[in-house]
Backbone as CSV, one residue per row, in Angstrom:
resi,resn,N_x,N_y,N_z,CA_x,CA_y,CA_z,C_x,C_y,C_z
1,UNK,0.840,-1.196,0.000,0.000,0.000,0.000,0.881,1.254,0.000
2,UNK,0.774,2.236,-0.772,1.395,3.566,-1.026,0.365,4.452,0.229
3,UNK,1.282,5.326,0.841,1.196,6.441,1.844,1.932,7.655,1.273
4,UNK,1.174,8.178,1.504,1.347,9.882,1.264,0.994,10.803,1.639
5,UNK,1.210,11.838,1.997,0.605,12.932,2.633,-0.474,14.032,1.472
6,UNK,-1.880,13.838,1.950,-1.942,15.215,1.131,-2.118,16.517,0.570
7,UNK,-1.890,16.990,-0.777,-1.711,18.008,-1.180,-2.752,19.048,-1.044
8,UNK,-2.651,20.067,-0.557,-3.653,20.904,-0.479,-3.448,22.078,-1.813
9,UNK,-4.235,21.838,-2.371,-4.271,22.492,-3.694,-4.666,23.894,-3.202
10,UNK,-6.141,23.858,-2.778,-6.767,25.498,-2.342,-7.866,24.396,-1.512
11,UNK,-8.167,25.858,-0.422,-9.005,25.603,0.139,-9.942,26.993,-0.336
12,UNK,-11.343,26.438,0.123,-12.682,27.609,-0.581,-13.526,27.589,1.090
13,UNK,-13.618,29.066,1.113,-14.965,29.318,2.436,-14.050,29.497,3.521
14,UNK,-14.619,29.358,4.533,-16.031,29.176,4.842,-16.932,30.157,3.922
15,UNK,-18.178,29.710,4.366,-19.011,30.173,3.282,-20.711,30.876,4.279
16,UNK,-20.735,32.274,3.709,-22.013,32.381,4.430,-22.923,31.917,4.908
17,UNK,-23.150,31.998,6.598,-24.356,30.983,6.796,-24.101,30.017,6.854
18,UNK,-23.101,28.973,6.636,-22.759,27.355,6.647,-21.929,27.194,7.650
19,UNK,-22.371,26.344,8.552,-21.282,26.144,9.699,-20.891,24.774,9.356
20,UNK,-21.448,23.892,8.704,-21.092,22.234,8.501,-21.198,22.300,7.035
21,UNK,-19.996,21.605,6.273,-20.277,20.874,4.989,-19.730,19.341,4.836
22,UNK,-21.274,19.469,4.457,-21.220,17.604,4.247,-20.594,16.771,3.105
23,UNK,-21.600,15.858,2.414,-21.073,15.603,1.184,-20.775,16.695,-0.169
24,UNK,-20.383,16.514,-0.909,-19.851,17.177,-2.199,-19.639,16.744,-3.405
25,UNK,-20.055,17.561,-4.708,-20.283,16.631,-5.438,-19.968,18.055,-6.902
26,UNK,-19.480,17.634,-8.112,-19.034,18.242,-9.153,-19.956,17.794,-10.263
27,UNK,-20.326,18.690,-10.967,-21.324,18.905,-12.626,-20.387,18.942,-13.509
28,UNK,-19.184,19.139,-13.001,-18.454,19.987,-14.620,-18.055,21.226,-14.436
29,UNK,-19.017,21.725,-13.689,-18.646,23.409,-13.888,-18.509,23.928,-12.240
30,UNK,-19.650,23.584,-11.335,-19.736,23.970,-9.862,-19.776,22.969,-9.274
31,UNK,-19.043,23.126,-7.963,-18.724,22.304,-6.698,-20.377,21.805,-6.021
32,UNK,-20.879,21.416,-5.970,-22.698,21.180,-5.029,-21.589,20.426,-3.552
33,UNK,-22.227,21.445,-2.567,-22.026,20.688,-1.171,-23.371,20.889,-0.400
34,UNK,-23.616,19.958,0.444,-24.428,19.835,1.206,-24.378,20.732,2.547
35,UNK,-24.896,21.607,2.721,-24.877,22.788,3.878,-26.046,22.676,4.889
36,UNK,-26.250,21.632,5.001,-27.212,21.254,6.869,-28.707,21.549,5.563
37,UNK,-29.617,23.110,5.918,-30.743,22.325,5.427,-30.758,22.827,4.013
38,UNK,-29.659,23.276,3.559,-29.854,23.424,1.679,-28.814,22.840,0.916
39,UNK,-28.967,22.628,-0.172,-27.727,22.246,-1.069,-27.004,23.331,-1.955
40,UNK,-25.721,24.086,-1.940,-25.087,24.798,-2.369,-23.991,24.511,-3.616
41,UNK,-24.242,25.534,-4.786,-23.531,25.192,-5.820,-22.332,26.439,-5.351
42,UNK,-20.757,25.978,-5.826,-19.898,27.144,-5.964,-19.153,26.846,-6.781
43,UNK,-18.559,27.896,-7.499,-17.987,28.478,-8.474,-16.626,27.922,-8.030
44,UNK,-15.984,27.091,-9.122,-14.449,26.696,-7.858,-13.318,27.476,-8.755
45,UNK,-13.353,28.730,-9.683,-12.732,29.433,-10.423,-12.694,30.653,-9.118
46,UNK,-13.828,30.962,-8.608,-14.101,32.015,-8.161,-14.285,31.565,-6.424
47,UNK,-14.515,31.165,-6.046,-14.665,30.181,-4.583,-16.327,30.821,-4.366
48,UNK,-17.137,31.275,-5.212,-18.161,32.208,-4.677,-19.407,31.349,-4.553
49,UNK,-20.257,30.990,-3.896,-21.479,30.590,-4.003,-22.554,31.047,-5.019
50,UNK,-23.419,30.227,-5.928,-23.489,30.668,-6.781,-25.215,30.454,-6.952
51,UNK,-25.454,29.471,-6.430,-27.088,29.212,-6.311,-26.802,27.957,-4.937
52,UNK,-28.522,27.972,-4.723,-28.718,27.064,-2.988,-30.377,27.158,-3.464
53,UNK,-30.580,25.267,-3.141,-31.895,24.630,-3.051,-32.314,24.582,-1.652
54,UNK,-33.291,24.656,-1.390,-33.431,24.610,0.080,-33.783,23.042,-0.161
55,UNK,-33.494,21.882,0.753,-33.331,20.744,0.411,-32.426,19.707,1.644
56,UNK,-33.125,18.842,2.493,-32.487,18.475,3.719,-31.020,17.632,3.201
57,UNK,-29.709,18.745,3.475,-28.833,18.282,2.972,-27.936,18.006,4.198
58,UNK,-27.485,16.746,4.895,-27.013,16.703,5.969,-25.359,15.832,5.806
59,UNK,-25.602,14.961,4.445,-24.577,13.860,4.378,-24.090,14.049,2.900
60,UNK,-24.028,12.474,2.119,-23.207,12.686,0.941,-24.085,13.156,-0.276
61,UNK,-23.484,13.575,-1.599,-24.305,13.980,-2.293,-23.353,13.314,-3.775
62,UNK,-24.471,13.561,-4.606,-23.913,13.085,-6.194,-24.549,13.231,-7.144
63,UNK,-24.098,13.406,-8.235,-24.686,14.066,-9.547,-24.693,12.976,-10.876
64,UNK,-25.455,12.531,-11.046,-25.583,11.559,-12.111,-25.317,12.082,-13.974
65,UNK,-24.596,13.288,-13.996,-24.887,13.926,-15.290,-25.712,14.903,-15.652
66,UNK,-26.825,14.548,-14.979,-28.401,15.536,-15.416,-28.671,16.244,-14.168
67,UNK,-28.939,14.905,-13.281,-29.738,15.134,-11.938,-29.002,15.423,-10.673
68,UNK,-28.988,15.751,-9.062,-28.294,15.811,-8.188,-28.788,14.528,-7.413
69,UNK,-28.218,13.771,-6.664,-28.838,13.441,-5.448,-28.293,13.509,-4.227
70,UNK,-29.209,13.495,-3.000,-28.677,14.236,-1.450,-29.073,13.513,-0.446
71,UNK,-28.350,12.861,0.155,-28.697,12.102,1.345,-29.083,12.875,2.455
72,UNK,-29.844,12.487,3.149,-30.345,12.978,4.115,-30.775,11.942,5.181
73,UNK,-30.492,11.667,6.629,-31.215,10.606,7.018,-31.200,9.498,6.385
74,UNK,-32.139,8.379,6.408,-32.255,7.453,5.353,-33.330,7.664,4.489
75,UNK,-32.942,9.040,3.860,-33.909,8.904,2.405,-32.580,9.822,1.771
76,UNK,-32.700,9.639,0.349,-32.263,10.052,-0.900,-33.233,10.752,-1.555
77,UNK,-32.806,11.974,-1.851,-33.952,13.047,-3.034,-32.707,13.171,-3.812
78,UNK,-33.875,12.708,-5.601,-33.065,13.078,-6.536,-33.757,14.830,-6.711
79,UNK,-32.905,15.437,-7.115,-33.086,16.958,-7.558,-32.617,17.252,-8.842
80,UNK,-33.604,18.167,-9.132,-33.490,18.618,-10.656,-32.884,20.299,-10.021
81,UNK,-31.537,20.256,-10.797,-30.821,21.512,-10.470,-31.041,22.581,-10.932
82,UNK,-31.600,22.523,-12.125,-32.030,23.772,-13.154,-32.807,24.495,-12.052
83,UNK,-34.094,23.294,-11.542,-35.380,24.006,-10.901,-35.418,24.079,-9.805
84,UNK,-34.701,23.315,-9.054,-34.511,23.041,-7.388,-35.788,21.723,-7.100
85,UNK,-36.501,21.394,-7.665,-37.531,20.573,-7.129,-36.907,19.035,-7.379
86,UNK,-37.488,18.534,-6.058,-36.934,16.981,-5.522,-38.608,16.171,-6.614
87,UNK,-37.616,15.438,-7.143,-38.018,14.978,-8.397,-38.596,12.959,-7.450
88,UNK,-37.810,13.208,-6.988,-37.853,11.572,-6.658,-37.416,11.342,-4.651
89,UNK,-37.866,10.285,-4.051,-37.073,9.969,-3.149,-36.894,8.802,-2.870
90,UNK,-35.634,8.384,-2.765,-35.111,6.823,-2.609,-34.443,6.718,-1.475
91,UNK,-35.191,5.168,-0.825,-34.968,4.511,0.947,-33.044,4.436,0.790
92,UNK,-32.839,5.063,1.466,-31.191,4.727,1.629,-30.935,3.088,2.557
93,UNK,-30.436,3.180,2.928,-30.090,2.014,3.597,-29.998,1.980,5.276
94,UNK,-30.496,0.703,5.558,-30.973,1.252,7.116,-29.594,2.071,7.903
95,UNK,-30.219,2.759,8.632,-28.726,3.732,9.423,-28.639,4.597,8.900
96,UNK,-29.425,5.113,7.324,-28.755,5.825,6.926,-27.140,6.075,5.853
97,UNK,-26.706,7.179,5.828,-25.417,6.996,5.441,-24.724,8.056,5.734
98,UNK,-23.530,8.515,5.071,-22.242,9.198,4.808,-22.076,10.001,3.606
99,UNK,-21.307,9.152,2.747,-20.596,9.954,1.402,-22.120,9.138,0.549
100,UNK,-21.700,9.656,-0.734,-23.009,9.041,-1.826,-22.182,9.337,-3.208
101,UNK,-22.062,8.687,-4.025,-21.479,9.044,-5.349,-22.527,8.628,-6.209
102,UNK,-22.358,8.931,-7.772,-22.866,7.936,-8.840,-21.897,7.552,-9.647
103,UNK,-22.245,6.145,-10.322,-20.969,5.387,-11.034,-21.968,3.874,-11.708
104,UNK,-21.268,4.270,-12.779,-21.579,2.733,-13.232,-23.603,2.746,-13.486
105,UNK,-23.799,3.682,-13.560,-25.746,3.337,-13.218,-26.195,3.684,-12.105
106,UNK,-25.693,3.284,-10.783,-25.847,3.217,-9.750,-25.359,4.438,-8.356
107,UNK,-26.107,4.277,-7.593,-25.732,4.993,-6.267,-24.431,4.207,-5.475
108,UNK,-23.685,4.479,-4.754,-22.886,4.107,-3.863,-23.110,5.252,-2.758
109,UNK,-23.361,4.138,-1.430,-23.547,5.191,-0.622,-22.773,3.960,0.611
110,UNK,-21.819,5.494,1.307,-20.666,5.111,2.255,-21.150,5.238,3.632
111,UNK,-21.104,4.196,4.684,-21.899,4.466,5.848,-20.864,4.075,6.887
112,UNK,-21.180,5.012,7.759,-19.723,5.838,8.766,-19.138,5.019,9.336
113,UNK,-19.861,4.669,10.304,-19.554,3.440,11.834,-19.661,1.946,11.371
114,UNK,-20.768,1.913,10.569,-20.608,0.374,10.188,-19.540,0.145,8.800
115,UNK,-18.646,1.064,8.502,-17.135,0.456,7.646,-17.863,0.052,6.452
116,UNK,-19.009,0.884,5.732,-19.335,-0.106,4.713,-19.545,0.712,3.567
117,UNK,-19.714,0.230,2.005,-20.334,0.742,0.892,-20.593,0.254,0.501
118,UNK,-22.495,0.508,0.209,-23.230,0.315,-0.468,-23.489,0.364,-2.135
119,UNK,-23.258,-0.435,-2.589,-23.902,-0.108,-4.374,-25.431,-0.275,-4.323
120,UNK,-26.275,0.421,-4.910,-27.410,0.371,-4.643,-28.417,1.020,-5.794
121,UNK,-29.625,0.507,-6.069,-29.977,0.749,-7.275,-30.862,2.194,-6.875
122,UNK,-30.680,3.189,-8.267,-30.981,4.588,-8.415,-32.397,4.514,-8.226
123,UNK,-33.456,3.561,-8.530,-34.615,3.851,-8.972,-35.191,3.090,-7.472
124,UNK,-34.959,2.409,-6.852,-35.689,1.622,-5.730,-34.613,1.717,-4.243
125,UNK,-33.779,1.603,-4.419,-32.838,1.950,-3.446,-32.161,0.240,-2.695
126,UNK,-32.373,-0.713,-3.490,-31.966,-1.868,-3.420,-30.753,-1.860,-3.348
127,UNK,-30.113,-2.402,-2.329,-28.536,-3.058,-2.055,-28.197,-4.018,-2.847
128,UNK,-27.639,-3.813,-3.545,-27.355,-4.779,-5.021,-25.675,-5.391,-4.253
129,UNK,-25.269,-4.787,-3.904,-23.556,-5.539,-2.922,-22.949,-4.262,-2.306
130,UNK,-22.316,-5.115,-0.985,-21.687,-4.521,0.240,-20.036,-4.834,0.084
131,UNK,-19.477,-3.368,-0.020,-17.810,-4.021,0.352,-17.597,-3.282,1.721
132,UNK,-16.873,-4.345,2.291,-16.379,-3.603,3.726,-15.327,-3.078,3.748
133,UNK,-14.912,-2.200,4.834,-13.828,-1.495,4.918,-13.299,-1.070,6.177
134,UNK,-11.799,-0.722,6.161,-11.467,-1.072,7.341,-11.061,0.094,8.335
135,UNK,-11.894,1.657,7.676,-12.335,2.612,8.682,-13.560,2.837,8.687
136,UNK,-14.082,4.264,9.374,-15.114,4.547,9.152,-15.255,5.762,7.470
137,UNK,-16.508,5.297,7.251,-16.174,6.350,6.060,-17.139,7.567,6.035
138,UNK,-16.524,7.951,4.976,-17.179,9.446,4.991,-17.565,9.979,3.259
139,UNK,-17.001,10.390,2.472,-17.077,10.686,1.501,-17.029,9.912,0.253
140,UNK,-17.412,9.579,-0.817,-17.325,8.034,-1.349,-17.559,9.171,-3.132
141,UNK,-16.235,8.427,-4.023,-16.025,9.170,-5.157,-15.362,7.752,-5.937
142,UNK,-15.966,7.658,-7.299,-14.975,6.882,-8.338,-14.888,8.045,-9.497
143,UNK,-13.087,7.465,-9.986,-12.728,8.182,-11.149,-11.627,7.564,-11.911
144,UNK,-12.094,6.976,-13.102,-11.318,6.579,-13.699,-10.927,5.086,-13.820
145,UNK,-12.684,4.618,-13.103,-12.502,3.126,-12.315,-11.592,2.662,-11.166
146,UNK,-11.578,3.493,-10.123,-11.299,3.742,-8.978,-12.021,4.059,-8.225
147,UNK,-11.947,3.418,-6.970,-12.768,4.002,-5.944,-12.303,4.367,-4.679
148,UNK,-12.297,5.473,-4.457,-12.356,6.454,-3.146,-13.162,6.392,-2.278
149,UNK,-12.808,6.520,-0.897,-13.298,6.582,-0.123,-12.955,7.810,1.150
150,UNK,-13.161,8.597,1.637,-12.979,9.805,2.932,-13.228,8.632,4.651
151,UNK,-11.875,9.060,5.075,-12.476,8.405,6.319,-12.281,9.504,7.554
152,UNK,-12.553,9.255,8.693,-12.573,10.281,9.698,-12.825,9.938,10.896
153,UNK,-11.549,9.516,11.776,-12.008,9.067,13.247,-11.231,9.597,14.177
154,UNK,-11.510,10.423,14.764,-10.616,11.475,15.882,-10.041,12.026,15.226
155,UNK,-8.505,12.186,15.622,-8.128,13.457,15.063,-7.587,13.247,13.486
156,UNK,-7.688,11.743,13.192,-6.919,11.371,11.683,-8.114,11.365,10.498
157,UNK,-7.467,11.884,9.713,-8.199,11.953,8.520,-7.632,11.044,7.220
158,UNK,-7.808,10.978,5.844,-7.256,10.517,5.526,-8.457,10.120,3.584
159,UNK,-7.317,10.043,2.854,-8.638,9.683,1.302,-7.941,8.238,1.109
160,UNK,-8.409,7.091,0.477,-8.046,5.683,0.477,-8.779,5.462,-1.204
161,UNK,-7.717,5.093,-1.504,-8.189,3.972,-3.044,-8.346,2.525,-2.589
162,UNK,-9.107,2.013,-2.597,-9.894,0.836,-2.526,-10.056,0.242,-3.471
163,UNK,-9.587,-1.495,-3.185,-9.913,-2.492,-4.413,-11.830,-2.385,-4.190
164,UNK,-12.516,-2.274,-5.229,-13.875,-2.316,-5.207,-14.020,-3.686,-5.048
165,UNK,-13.467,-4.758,-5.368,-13.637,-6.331,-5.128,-13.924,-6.793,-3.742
166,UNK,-12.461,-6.062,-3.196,-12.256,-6.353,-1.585,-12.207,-5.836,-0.687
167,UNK,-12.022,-4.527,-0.702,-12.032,-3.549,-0.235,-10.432,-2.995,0.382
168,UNK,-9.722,-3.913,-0.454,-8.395,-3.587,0.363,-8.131,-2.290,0.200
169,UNK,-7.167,-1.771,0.796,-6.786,-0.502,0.676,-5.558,-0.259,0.276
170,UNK,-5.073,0.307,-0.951,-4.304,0.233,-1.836,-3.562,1.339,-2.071
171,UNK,-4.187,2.777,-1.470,-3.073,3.933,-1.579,-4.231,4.642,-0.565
172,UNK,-3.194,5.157,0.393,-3.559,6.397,1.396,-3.187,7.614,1.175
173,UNK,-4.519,8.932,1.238,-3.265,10.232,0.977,-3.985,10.993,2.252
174,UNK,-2.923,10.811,3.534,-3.104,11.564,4.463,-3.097,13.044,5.112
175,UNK,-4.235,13.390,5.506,-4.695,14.683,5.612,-3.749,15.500,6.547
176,UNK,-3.532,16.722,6.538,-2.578,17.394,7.484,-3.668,17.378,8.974
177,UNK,-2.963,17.145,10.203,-3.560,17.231,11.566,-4.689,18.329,11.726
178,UNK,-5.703,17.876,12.205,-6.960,19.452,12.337,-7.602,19.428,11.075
179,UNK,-7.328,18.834,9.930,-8.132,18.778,9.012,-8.867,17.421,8.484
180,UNK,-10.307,17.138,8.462,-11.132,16.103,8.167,-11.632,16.079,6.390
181,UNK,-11.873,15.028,6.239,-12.663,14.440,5.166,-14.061,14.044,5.512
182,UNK,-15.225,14.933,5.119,-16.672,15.003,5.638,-17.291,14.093,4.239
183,UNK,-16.813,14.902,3.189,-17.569,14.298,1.611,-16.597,14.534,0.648
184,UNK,-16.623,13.543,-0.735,-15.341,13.629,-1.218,-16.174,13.477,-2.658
185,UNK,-15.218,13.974,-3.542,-15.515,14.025,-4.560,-14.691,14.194,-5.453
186,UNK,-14.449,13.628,-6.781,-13.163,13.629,-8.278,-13.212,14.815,-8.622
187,UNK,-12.700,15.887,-9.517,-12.668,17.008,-10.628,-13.053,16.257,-12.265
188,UNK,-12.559,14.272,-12.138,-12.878,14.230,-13.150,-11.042,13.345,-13.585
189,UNK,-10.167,14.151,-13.087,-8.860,14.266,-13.411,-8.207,14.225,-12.350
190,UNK,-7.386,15.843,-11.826,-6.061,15.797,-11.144,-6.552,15.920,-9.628
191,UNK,-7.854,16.490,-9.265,-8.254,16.996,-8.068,-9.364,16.143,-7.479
192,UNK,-8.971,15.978,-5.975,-10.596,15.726,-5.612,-10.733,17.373,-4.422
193,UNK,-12.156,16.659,-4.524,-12.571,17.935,-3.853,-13.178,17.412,-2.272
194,UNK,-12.933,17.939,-0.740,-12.801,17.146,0.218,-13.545,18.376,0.830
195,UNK,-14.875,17.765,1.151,-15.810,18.619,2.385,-14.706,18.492,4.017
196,UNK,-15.066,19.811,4.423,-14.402,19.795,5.893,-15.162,19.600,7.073
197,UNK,-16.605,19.490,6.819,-17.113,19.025,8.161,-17.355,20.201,9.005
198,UNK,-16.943,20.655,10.277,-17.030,21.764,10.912,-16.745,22.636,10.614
199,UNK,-15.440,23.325,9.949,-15.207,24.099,9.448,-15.476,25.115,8.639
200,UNK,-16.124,24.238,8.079,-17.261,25.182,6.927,-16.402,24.951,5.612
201,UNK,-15.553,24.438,5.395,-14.766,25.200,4.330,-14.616,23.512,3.360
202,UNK,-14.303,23.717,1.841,-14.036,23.269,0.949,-12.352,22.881,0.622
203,UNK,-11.678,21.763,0.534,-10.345,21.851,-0.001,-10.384,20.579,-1.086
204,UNK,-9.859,21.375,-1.808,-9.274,20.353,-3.169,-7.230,19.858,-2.487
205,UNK,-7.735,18.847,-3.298,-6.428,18.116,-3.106,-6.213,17.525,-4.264
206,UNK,-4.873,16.756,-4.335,-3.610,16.431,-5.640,-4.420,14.969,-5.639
207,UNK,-5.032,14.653,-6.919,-5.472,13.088,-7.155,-3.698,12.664,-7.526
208,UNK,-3.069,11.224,-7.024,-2.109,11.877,-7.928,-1.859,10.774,-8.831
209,UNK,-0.455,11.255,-9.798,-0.535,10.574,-11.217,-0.274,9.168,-11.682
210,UNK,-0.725,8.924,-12.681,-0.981,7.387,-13.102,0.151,7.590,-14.271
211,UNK,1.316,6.666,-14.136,2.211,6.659,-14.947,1.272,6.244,-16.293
């Protein structure tokens, strides 16, 4: 397993009004984080907030291309971003969850204390398979057929590439002391983007390179 420390590219915020950011999630163009009871788009050229759904946004979030979706509790609302209106809502998994991505068709949703991720179907909210893991998690991102995971237990933080098979853990990029991984999310490419949890604040970090 590769260890590394990591890179803090920029950090964004705190941000008006937001004392917690949860999960996080990228369109292409704006950052969407989850801000307690709305969901917030920002500008990551500009760090500026740019539009906010009012929408129970407490945990992970993810964007399927078109649509958003936002964990909350154990329900999932898909959202239509253009309009702000919750289009759909899907049973998360008992307990609840954590991080939430989309990949492959499907939801993945990361749940804290019980070490686990869920693949789970978009339209019914069926647990289609469980990989375990060997922290608690937090933020849950694939890119590039990789899968990420945010973990967070006392004062260590930390982002993990994970075999999706087994869940082994295959490269660590460890967070500087005082700083957490709440919700995690790809750029797509070189960056992920790492909710801070209390802080309020947004940091991108170094995905790093694939010979």
């Amino acid at each position: 397993m590769k260890r590394s420390s990591a890179e803090i590219v920029r950090e964004y915020g705190p941000f008006p009004g937001v004392e917690q950011v949860g999960g996080v999630s990228f369109d292409g163009q704006c950052v969407w984080f989850a801000a307690g009871d709305t969901l917030q788009a920002m500008d990551p050229v500009s760090g500026k907030t740019v539009q906010s759904i009012d929408v129970p946004a407490h945990a992970g979030t993810a964007f399927d291309g078109q649509y958003l979706y936002q964990l909350a509790d154990e329900r999932i609302r898909k959202v239509d971003p253009k309009t702000g209106q919750v289009l759909a809502t899907i049973p998360g998994p008992p307990g609840g969850g954590s991080g939430l991505a989309w990949a492959e068709g499907s939801l993945w949703v990361g749940q804290y204390r019980n070490r686990k991720i869920h693949q789970i179907d978009a339209e019914t909210g069926a647990i289609l398979r469980t990989i375990e893991c060997s922290r608690f998690v937090t933020g849950v991102t694939w890119v590039d057929g990789e899968l990420w995971h945010g973990t967070w237990e006392g004062d260590e933080s930390d982002v993990r590439h994970i075999d999706p098979q087994t869940g082994e853990v295959l490269e660590r990029l460890e967070m500087p002391p005082g700083t957490g991984v709440s919700g995690l999310e790809s750029n797509g490419s070189d960056q992920f983007f790492c909710g801070g949890g209390g802080s309020g604040k947004i940091r991108a970090i170094r995905r790093p390179k694939r010979v």
